[in-house]
LUMDRENLUM-785974 format. One record per residue: x, y, z of N, C-alpha, C in turn; residue in one letter; residue number from 1. Coordinates in steps of 0.1 Angstrom, whole numbers, plus 2048, in hexadecimal, padded with zeros to 3 digits. Example, Ala and Ser with C-alpha at 12.3 -4.5 7.8 and 13.67 -1.06 7.14 Angstrom:
<nodes>
<node><n_px>884</n_px><n_py>7C7</n_py><n_pz>84E</n_pz><ca_px>87B</ca_px><ca_py>7D3</ca_py><ca_pz>84E</ca_pz><c_px>884</c_px><c_py>7DF</c_py><c_pz>84E</c_pz><code>a</code><pos>1</pos></node>
<node><n_px>880</n_px><n_py>7EA</n_py><n_pz>847</n_pz><ca_px>889</ca_px><ca_py>7F5</ca_py><ca_pz>847</ca_pz><c_px>881</c_px><c_py>800</c_py><c_pz>84F</c_pz><code>s</code><pos>2</pos></node>
</nodes>
This chain:
<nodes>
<node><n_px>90F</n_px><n_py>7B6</n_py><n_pz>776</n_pz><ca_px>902</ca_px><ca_py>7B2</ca_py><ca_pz>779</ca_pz><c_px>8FA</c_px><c_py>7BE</c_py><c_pz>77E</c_pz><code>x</code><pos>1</pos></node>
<node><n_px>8EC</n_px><n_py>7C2</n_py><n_pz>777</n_pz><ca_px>8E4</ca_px><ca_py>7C9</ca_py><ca_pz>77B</ca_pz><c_px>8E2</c_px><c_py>7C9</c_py><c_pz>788</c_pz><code>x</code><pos>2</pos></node>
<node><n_px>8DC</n_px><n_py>7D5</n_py><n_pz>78F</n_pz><ca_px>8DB</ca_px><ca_py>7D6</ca_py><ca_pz>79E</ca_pz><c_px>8D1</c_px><c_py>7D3</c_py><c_pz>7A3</c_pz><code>x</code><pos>3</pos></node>
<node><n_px>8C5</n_px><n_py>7D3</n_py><n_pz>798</n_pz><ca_px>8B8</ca_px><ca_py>7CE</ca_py><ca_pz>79C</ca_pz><c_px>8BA</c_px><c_py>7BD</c_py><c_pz>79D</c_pz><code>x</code><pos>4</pos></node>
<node><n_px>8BE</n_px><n_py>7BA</n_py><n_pz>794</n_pz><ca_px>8C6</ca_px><ca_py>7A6</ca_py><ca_pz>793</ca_pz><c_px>8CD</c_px><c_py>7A1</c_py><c_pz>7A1</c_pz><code>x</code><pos>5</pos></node>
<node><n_px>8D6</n_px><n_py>7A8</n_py><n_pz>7A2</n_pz><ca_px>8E0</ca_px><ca_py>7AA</ca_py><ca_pz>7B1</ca_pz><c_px>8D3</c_px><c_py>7A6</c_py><c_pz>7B9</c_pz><code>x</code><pos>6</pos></node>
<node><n_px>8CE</n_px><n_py>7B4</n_py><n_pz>7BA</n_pz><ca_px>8C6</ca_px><ca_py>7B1</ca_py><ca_pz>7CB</ca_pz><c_px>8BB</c_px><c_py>7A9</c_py><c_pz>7CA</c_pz><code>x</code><pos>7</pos></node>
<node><n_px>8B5</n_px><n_py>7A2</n_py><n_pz>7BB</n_pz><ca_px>8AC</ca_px><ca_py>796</ca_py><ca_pz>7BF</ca_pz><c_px>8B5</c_px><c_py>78C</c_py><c_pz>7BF</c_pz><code>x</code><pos>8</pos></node>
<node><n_px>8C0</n_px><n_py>786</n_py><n_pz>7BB</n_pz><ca_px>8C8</ca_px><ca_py>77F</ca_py><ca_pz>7C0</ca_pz><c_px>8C9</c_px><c_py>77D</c_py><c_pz>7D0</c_pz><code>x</code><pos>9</pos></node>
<node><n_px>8CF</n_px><n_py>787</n_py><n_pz>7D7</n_pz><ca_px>8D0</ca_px><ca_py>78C</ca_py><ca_pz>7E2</ca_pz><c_px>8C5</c_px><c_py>78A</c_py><c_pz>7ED</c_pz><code>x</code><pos>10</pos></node>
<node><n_px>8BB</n_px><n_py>790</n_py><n_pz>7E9</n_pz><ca_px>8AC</ca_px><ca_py>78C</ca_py><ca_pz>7EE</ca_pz><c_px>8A9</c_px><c_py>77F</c_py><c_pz>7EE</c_pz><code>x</code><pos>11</pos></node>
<node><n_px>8AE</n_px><n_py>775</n_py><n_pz>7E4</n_pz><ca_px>8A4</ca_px><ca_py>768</ca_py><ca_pz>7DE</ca_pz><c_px>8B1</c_px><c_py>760</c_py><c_pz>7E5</c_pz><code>x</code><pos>12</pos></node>
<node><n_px>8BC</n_px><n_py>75E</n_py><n_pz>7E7</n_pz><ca_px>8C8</ca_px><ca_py>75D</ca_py><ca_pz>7F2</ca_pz><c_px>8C3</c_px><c_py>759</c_py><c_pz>801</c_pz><code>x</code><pos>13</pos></node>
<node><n_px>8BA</n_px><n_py>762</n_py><n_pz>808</n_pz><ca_px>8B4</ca_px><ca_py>766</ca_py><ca_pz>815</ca_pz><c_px>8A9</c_px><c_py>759</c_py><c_pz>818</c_pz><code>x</code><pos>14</pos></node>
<node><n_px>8B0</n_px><n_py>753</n_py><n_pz>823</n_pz><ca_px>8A5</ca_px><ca_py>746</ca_py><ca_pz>828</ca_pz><c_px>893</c_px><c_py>74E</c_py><c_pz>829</c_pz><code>x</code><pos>15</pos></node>
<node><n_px>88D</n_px><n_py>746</n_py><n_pz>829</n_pz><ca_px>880</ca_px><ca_py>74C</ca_py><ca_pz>827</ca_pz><c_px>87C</c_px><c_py>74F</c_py><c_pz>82F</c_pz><code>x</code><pos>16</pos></node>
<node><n_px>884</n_px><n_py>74E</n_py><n_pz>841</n_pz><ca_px>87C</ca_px><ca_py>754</ca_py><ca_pz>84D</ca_pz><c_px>881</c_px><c_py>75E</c_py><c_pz>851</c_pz><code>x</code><pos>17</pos></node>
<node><n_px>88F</n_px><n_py>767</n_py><n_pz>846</n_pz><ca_px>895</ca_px><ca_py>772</ca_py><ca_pz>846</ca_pz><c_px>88B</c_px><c_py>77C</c_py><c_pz>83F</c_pz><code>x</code><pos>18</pos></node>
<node><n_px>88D</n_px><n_py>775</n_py><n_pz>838</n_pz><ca_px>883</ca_px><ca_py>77F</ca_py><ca_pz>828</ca_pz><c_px>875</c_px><c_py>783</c_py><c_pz>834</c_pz><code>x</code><pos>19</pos></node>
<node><n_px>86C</n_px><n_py>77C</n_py><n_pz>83B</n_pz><ca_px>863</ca_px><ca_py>77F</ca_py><ca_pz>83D</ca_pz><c_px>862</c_px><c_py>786</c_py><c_pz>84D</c_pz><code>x</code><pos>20</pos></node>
<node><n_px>872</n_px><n_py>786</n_py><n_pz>850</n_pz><ca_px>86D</ca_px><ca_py>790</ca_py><ca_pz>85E</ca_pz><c_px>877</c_px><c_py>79D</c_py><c_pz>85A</c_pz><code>x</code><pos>21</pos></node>
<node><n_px>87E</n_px><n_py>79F</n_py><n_pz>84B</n_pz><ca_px>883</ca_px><ca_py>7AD</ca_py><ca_pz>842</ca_pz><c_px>872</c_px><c_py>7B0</c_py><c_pz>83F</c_pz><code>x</code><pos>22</pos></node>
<node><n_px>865</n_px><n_py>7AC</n_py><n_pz>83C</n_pz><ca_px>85E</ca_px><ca_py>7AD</ca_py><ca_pz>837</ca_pz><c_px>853</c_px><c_py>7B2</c_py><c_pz>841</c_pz><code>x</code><pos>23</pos></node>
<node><n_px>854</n_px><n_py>7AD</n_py><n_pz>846</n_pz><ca_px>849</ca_px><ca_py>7B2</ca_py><ca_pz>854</ca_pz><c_px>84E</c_px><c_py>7BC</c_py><c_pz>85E</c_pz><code>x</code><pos>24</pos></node>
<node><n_px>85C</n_px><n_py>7C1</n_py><n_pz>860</n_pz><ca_px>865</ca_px><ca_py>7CF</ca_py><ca_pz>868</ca_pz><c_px>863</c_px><c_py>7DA</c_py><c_pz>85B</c_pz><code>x</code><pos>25</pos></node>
<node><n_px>861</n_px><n_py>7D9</n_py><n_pz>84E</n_pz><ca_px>85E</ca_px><ca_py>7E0</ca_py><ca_pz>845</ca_pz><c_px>855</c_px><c_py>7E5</c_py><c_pz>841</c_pz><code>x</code><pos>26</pos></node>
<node><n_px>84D</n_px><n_py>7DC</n_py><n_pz>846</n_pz><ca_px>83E</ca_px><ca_py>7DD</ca_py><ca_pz>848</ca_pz><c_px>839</c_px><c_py>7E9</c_py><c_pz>84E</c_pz><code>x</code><pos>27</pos></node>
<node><n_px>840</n_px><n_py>7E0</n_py><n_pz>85E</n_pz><ca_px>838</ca_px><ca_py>7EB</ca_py><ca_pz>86C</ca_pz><c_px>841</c_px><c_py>7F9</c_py><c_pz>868</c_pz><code>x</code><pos>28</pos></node>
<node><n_px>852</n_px><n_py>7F7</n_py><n_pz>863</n_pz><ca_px>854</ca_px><ca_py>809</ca_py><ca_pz>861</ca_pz><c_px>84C</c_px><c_py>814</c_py><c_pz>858</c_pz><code>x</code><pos>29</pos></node>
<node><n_px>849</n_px><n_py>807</n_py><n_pz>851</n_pz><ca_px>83A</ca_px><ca_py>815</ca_py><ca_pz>841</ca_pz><c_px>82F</c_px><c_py>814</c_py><c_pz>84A</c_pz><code>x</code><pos>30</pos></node>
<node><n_px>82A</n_px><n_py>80B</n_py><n_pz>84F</n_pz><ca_px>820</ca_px><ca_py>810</ca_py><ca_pz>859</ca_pz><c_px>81D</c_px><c_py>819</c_py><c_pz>862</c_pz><code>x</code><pos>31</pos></node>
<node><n_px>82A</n_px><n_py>81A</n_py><n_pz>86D</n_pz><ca_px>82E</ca_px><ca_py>824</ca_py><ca_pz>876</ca_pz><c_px>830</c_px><c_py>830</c_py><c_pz>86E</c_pz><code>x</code><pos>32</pos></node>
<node><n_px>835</n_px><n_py>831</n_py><n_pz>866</n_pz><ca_px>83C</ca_px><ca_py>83F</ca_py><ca_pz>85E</ca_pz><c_px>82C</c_px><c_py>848</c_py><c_pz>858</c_pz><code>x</code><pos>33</pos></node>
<node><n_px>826</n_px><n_py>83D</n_py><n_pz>84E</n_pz><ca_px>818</ca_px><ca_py>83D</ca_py><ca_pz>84D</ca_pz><c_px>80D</c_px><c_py>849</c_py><c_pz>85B</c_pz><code>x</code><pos>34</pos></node>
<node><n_px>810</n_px><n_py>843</n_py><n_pz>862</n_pz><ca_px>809</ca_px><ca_py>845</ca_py><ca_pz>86D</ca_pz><c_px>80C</c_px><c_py>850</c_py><c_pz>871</c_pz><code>x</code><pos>35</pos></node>
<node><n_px>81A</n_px><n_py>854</n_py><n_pz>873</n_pz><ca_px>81B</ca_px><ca_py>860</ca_py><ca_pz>877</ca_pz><c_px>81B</c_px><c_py>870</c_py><c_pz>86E</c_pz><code>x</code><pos>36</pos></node>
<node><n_px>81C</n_px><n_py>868</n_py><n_pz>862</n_pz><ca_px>819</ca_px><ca_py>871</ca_py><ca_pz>858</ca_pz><c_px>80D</c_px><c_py>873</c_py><c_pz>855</c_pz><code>x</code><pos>37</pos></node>
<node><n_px>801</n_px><n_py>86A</n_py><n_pz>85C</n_pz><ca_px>7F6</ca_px><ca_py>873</ca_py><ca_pz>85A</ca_pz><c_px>7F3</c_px><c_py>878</c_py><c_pz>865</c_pz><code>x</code><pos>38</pos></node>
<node><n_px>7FB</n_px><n_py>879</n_py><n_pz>874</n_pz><ca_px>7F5</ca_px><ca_py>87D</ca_py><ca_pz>87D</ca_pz><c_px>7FB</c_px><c_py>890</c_py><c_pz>87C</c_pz><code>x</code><pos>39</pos></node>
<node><n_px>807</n_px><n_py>88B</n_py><n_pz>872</n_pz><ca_px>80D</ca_px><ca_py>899</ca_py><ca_pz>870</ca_pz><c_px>806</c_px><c_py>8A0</c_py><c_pz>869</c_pz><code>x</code><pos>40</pos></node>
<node><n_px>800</n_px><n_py>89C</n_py><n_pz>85E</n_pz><ca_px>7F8</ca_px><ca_py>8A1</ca_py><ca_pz>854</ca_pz><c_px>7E7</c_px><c_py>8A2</c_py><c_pz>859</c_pz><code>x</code><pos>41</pos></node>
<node><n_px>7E3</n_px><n_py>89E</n_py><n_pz>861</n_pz><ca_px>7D5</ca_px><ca_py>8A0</ca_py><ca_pz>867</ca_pz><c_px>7D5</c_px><c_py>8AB</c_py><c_pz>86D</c_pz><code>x</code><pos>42</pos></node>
<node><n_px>7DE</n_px><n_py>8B3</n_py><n_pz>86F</n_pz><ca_px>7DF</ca_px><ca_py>8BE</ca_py><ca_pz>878</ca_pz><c_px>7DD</c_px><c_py>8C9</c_py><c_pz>86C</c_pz><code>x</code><pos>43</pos></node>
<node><n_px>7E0</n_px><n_py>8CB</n_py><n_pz>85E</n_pz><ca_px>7DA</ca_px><ca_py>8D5</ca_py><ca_pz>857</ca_pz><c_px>7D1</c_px><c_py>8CD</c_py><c_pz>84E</c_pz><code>x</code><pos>44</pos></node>
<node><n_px>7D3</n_px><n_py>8BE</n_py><n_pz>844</n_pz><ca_px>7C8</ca_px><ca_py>8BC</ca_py><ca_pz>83F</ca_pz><c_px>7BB</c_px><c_py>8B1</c_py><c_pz>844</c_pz><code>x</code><pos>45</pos></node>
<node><n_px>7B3</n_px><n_py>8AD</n_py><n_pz>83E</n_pz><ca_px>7A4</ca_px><ca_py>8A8</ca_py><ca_pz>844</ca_pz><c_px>7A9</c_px><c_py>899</c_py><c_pz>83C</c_pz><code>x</code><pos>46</pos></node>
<node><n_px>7A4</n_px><n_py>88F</n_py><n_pz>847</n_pz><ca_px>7A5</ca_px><ca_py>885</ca_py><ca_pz>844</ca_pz><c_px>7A3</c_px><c_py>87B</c_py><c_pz>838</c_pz><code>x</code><pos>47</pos></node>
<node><n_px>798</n_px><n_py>883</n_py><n_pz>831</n_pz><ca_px>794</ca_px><ca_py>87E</ca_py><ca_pz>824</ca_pz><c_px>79F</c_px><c_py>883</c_py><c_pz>81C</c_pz><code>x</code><pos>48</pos></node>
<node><n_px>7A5</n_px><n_py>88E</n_py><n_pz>81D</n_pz><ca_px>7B2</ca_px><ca_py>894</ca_py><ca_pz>813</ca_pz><c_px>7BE</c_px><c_py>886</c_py><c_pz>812</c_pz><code>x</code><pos>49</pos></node>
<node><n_px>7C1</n_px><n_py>887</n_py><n_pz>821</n_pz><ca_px>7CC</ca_px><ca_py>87A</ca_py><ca_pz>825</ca_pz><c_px>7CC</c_px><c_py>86E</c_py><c_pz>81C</c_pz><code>x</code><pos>50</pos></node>
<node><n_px>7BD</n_px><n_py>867</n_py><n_pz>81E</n_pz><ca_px>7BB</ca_px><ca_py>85A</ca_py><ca_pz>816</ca_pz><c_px>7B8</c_px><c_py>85D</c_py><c_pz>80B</c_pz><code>x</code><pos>51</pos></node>
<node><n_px>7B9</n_px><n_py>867</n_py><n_pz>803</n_pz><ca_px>7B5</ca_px><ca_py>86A</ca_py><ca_pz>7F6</ca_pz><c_px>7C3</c_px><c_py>867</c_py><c_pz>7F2</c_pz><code>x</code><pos>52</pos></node>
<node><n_px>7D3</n_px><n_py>870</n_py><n_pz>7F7</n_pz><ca_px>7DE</ca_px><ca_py>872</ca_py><ca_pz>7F1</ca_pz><c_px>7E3</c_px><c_py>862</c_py><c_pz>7F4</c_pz><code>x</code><pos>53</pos></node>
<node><n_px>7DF</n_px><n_py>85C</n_py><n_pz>802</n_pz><ca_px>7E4</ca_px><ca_py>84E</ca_py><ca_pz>801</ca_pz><c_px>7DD</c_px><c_py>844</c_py><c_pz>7F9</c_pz><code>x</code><pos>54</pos></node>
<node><n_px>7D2</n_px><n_py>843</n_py><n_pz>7F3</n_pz><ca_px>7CB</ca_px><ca_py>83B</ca_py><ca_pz>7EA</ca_pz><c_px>7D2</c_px><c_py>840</c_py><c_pz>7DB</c_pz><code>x</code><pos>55</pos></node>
<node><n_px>7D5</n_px><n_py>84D</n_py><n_pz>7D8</n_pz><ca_px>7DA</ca_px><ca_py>850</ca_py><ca_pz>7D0</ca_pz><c_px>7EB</c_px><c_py>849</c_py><c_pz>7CA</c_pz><code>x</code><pos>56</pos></node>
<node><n_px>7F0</n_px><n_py>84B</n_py><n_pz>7D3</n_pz><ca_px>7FE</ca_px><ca_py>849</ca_py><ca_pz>7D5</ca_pz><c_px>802</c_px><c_py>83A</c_py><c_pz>7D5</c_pz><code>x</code><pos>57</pos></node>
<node><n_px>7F5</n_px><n_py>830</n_py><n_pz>7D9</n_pz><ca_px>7F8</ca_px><ca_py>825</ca_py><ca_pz>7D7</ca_pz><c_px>7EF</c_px><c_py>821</c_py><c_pz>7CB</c_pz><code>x</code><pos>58</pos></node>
<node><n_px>7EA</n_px><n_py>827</n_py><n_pz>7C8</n_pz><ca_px>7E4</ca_px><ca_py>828</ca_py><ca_pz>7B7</ca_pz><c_px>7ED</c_px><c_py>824</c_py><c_pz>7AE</c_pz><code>x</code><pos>59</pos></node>
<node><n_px>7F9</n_px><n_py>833</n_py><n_pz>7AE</n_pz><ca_px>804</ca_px><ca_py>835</ca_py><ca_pz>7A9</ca_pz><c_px>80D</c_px><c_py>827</c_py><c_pz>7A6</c_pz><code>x</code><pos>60</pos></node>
<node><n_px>810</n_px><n_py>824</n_py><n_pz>7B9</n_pz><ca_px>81D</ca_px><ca_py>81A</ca_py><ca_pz>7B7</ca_pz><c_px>816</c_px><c_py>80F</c_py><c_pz>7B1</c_pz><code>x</code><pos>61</pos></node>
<node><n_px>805</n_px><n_py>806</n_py><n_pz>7AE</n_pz><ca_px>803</ca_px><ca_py>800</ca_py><ca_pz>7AA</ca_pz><c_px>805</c_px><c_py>7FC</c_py><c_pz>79C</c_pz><code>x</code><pos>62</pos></node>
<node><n_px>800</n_px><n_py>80A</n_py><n_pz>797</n_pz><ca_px>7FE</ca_px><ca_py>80A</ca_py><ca_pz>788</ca_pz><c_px>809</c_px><c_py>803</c_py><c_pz>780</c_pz><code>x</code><pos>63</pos></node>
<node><n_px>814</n_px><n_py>809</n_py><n_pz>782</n_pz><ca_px>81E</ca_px><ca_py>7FD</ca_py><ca_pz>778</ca_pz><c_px>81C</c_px><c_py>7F1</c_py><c_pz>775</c_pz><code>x</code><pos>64</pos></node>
<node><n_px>817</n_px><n_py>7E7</n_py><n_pz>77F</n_pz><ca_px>80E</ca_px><ca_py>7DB</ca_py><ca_pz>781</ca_pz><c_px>80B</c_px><c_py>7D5</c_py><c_pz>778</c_pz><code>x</code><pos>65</pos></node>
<node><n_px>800</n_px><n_py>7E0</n_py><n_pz>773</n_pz><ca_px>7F6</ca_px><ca_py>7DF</ca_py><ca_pz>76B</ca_pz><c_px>7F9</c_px><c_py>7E3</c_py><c_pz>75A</c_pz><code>x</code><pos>66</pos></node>
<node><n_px>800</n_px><n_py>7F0</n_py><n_pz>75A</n_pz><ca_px>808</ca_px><ca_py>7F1</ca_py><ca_pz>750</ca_pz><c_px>810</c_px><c_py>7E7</c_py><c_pz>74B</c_pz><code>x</code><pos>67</pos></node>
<node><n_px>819</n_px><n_py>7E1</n_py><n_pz>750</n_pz><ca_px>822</ca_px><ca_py>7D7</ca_py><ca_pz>749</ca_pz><c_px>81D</c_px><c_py>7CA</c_py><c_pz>746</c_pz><code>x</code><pos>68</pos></node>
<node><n_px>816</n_px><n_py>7C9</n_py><n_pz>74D</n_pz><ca_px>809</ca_px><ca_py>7BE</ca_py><ca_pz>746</ca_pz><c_px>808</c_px><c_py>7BA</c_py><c_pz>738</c_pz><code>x</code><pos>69</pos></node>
<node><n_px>80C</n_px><n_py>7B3</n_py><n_pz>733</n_pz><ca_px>809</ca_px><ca_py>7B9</ca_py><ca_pz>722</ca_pz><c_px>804</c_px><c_py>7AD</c_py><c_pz>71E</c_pz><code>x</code><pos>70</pos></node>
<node><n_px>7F9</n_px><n_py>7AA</n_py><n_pz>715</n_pz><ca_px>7F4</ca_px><ca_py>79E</ca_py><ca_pz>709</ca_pz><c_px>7E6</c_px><c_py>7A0</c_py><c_pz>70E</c_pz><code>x</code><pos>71</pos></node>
<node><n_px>7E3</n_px><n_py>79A</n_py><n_pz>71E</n_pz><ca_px>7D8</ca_px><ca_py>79F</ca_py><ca_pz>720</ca_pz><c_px>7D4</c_px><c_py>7A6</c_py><c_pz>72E</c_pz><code>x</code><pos>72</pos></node>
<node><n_px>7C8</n_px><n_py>7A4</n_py><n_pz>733</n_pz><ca_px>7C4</ca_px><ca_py>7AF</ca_py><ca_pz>73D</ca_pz><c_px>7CA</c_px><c_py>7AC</c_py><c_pz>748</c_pz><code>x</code><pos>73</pos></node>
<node><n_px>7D0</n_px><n_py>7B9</n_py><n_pz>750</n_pz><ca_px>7D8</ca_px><ca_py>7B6</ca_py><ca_pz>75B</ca_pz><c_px>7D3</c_px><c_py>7AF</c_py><c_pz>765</c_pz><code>x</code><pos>74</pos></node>
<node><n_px>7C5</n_px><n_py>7B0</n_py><n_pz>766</n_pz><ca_px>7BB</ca_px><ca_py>7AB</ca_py><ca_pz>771</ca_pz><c_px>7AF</c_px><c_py>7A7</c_py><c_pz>76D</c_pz><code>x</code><pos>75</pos></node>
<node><n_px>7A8</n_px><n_py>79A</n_py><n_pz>76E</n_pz><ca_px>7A0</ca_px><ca_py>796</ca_py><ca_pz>76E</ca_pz><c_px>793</c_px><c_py>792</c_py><c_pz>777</c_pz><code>x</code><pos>76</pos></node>
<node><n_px>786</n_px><n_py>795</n_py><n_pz>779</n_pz><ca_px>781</ca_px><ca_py>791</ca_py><ca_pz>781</ca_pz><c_px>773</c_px><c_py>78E</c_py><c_pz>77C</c_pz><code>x</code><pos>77</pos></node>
<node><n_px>76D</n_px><n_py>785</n_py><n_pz>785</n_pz><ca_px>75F</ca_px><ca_py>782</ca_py><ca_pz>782</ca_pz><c_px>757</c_px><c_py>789</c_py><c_pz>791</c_pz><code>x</code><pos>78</pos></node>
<node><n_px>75D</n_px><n_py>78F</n_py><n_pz>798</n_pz><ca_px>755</ca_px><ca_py>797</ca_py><ca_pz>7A2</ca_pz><c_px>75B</c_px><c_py>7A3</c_py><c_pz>7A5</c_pz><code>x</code><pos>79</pos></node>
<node><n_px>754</n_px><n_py>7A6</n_py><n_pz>79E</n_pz><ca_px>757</ca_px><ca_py>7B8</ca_py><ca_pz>79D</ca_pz><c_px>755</c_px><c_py>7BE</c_py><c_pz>7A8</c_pz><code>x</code><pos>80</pos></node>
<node><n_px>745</n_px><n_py>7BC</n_py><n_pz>7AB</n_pz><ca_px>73F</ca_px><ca_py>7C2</ca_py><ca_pz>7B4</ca_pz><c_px>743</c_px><c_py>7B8</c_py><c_pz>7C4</c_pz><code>x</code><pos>81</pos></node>
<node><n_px>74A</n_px><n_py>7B3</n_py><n_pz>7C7</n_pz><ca_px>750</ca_px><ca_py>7B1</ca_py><ca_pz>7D2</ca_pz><c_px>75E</c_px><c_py>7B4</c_py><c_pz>7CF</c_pz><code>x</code><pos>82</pos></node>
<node><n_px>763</n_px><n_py>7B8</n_py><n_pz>7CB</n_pz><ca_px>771</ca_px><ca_py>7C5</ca_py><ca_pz>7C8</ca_pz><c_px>76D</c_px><c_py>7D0</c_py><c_pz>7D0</c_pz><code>x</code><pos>83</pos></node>
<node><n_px>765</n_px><n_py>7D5</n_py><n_pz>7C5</n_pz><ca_px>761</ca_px><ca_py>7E2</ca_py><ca_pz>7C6</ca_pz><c_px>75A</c_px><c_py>7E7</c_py><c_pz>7D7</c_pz><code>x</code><pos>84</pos></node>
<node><n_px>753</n_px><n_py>7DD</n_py><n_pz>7DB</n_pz><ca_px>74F</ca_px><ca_py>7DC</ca_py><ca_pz>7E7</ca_pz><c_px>75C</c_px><c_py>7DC</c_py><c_pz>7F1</c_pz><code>x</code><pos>85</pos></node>
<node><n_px>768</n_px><n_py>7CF</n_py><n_pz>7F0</n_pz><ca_px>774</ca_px><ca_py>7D1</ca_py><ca_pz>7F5</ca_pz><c_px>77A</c_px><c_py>7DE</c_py><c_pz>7F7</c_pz><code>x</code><pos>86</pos></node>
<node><n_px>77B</n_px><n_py>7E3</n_py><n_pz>7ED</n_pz><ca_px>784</ca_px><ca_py>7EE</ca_py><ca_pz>7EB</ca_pz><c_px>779</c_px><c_py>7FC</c_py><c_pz>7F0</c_pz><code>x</code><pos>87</pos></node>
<node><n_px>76B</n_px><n_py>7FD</n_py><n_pz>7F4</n_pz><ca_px>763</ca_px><ca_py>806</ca_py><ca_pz>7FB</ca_pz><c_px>768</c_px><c_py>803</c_py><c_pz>808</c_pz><code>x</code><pos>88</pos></node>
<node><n_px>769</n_px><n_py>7F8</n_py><n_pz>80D</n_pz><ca_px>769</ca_px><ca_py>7F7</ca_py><ca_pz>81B</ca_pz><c_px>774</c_px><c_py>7F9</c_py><c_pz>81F</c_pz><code>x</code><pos>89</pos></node>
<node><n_px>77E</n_px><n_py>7F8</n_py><n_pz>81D</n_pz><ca_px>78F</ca_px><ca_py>7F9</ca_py><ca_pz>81B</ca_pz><c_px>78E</c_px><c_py>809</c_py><c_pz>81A</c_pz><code>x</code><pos>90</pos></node>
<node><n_px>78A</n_px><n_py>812</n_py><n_pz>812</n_pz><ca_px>78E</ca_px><ca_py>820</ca_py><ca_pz>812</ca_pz><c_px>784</c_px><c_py>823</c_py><c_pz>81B</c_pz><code>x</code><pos>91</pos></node>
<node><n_px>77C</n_px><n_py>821</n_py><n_pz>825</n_pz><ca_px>76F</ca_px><ca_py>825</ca_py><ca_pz>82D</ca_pz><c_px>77E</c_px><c_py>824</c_py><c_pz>83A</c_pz><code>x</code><pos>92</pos></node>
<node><n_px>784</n_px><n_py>814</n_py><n_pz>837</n_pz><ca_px>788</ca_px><ca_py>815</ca_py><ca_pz>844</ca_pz><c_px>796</c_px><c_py>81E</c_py><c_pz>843</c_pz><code>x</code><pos>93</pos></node>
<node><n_px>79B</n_px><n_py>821</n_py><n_pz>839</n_pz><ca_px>7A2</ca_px><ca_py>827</ca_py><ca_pz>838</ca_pz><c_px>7A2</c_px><c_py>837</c_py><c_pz>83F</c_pz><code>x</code><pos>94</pos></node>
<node><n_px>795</n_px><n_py>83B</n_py><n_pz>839</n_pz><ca_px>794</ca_px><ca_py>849</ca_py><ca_pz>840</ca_pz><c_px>791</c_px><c_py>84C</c_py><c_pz>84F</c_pz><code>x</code><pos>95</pos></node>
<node><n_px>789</n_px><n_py>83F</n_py><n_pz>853</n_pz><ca_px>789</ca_px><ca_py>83D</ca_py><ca_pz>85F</ca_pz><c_px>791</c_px><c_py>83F</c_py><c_pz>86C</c_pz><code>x</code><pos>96</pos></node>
<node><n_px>79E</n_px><n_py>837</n_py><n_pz>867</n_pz><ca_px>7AD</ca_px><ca_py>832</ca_py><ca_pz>86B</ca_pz><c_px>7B4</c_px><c_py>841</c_py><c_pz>86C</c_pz><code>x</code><pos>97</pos></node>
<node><n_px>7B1</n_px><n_py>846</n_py><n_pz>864</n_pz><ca_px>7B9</ca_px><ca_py>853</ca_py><ca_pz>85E</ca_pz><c_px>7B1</c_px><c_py>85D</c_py><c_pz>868</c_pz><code>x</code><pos>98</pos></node>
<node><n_px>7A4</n_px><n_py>85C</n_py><n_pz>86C</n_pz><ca_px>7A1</ca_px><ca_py>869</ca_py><ca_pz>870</ca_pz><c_px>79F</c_px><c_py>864</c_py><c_pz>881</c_pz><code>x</code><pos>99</pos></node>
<node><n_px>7A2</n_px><n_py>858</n_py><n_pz>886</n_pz><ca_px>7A2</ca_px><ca_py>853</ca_py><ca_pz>88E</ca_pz><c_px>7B1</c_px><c_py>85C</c_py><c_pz>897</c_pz><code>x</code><pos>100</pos></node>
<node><n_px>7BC</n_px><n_py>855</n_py><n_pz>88F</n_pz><ca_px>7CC</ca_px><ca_py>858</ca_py><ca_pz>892</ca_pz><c_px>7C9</c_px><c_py>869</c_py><c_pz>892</c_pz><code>x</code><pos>101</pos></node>
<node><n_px>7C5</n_px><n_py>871</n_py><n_pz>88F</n_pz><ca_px>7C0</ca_px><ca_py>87D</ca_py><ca_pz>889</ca_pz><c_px>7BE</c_px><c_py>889</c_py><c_pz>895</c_pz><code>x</code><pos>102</pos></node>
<node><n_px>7B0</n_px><n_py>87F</n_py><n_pz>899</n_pz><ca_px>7A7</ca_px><ca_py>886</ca_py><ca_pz>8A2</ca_pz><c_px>7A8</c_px><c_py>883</c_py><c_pz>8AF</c_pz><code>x</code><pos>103</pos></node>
<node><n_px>7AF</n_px><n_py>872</n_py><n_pz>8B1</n_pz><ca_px>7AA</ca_px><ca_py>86D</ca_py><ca_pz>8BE</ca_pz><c_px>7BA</c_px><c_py>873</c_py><c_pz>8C6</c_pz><code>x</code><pos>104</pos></node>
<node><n_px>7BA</n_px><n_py>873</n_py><n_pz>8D1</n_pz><ca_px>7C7</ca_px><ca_py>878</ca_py><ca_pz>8D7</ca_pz><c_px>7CF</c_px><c_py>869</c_py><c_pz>8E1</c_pz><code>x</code><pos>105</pos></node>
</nodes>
């Protein structure tokens, strides 16, 4: 048995109030880790650098997404412009957050 098969077996096994407090301690440790890595990294680069590599990076892990998508479009919408607005305010707060953890002591 494949190993990727195994552990959604394994996973899909797990009562549902297990799965979701593995999911929320996983959470706060990419958060925390997150956090400290930009407080490490604010010390030589500028906060806009920070959220550039982390908007980048989760670009990245997205993309497959969208790639494996196949017949038709991965994503659909009829409001573009409230996306596009979402996704302004979301990297506003992003740099924000970033230069907050950064700057403030």
């Amino acid at each position: 048995m494949p190993l990727i098969s195994l552990a959604r077996t394994s996973w899909e096994a797990l009562p549902l109030s297990v799965r979701a407090v593995l999911l929320m301690v996983t959470g706060c440790l990419l958060f925390s880790i997150m956090g400290a890595l930009v407080k490490l990294l604010g010390q030589r680069l500028d906060s806009f650098q920070i959220a550039f590599f982390r908007c980048f990076f989760g670009f990245i892990a997205f993309l497959p997404f969208v790639l494996l998508k196949k017949g038709r479009r991965a994503f659909r919408t009829t409001h573009f412009y409230g996306h596009f607005l979402r996704a302004a305010i979301g990297v506003a707060a992003i740099i924000a957050g970033f230069y907050a953890t950064t700057h403030c002591r």
